[in-house]
C-alpha positions, 0 to 999 in steps of 0.5 A, a space after each residue: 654450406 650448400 653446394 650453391 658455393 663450394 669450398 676446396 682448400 689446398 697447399 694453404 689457399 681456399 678456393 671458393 666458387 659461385 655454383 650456379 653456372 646455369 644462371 650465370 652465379 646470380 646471386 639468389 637470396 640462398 646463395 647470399 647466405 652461402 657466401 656468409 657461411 662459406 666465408 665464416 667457416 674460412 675465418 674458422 680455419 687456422 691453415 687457410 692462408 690466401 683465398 681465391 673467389 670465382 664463378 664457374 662455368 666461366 662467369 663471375 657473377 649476372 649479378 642479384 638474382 632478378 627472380 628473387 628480387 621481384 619476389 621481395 615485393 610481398 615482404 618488402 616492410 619485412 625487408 627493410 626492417 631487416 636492411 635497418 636493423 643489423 644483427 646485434 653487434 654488427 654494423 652489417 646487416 644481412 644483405 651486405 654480410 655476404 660482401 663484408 664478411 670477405 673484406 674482414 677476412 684476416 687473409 688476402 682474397 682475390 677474386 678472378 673475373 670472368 665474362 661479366 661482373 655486375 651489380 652485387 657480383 661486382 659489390 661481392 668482387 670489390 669486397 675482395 683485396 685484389 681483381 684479376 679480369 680477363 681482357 674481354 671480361 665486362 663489369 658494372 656497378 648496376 643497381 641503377 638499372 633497377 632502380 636501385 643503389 649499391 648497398 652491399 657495403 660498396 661505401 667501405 670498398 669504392 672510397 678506397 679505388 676512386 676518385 668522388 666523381 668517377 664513383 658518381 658516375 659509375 652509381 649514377 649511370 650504371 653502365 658497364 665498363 670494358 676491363 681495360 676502363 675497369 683496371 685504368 679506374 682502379 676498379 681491377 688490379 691486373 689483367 690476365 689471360 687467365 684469370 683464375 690461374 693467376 688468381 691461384 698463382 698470386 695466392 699460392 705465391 702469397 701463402 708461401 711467405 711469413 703468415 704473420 707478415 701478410 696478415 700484418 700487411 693487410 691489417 695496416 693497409 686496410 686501417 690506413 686506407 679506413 671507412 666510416 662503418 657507419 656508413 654502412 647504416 647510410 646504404 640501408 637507410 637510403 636504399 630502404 626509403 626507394 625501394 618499392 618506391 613509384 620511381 623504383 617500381 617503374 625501372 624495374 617495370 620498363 626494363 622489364 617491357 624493354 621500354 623508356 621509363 616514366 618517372 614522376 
């Protein structure tokens, strides 16, 4: 693990949190492979009853990294190979582990969300069991803006929050939602005033009970309300025929001029 997500755990509940404040916790290629491992070494551990995921500096997350992003551009054929072509064993590949891996935890995971929650930051948020916004708080599934679509594994958790066409809407737009909206969509389980303290107080709550039956409650819900991993395999496939495609290219482009774009 790097110092990019830190890792403190006490009284039963692990506390992990996006370190790079000065950036908002975008979420850096490095980062994304902290994630994995921060969350692999939590599945390695008998004593870690609940989690609590958050950003520092009081921000969950801007979102991808849009430095890191752009620098794909001269390994974009390495890219998609790896997007088409999971680890041996795994229906996720490397970019959606980072979410998937915190769903598969056997334990709850909240995620606290502060100031904005967009694009993968919002992919990483709903990978986890439940949402605690703060009132003012802002999120967005934006990968449209760029582009792009969500494949960080938002086909296993958004079939389980919404309706079709409100998570059509939300793709398809990319527009960014006040919590009050987010929580109305099911996208947010609660709001608090504080949402890092409730996130711990909800966990320190959860770890106090039968381990056996939380993890057993979170195993039937989660096999009752079940996705077709398969369609993790979609995500990528389609992602990886429109990136670095003209139209992609040129949302990325006008947003970076502050233009109207002009797709063919």
């Amino acid at each position: 693990m790097t110092d990019l997500v830190t890792l403190t755990i006490e009284h039963h509940v692990a506390r992990a949190t996006l370190n790079r404040p000065d950036k908002k916790n975008a979420l850096s290629l490095e980062m994304l492979s902290a994630l994995t491992e921060t969350a692999q070494a939590i599945q390695a551990r008998d004593d870690i009853r609940a989690v609590v995921i958050h950003g520092a500096g009081g921000v969950f997350s801007a979102g991808i990294d849009l430095a890191d992003l752009m620098g794909l551009a001269p390994r974009l054929d390495e890219i998609k190979h790896q997007m088409r072509n999971p680890p041996e064993g795994d229906a996720a590949n490397l970019f959606q582990k980072p979410v998937t891996v915190w769903a598969a935890l056997p334990v709850p995971v909240i995620a606290a969300i502060e100031d904005v929650c967009f694009g993968a930051g919002m992919q990483l948020a709903l990978g986890a069991d439940f949402r605690i916004a703060a009132p003012d708080a802002r999120l967005s599934i934006m990968e449209a803006k760029w582009g792009l679509i969500p494949d960080m594994g938002l086909s296993q958790s958004l079939p389980r929050l919404m309706r079709a066409d409100q998570a059509k809407e939300l793709v398809m737009t990319g527009r960014v939602l006040d919590a009050a909206e987010a929580a109305s969509l099911g996208l947010v389980t609660r709001l608090a005033d504080d949402p890092l303290q409730a996130a711990l107080t909800m966990a320190g709550d959860l770890a106090a009970k039968s381990p056996d039956a939380i993890r057993a409650g979170k195993t039937l819900v989660d096999a009752a309300w079940a996705t077709d991993p398969a369609t993790l395999a979609l995500e990528a496939e389609l992602q990886a025929q429109i990136m670095g495609a003209p139209n992609q290219m040129e949302a990325v482009m006008a947003q970076m001029q502050k233009r109207a774009p002009s797709f063919t």
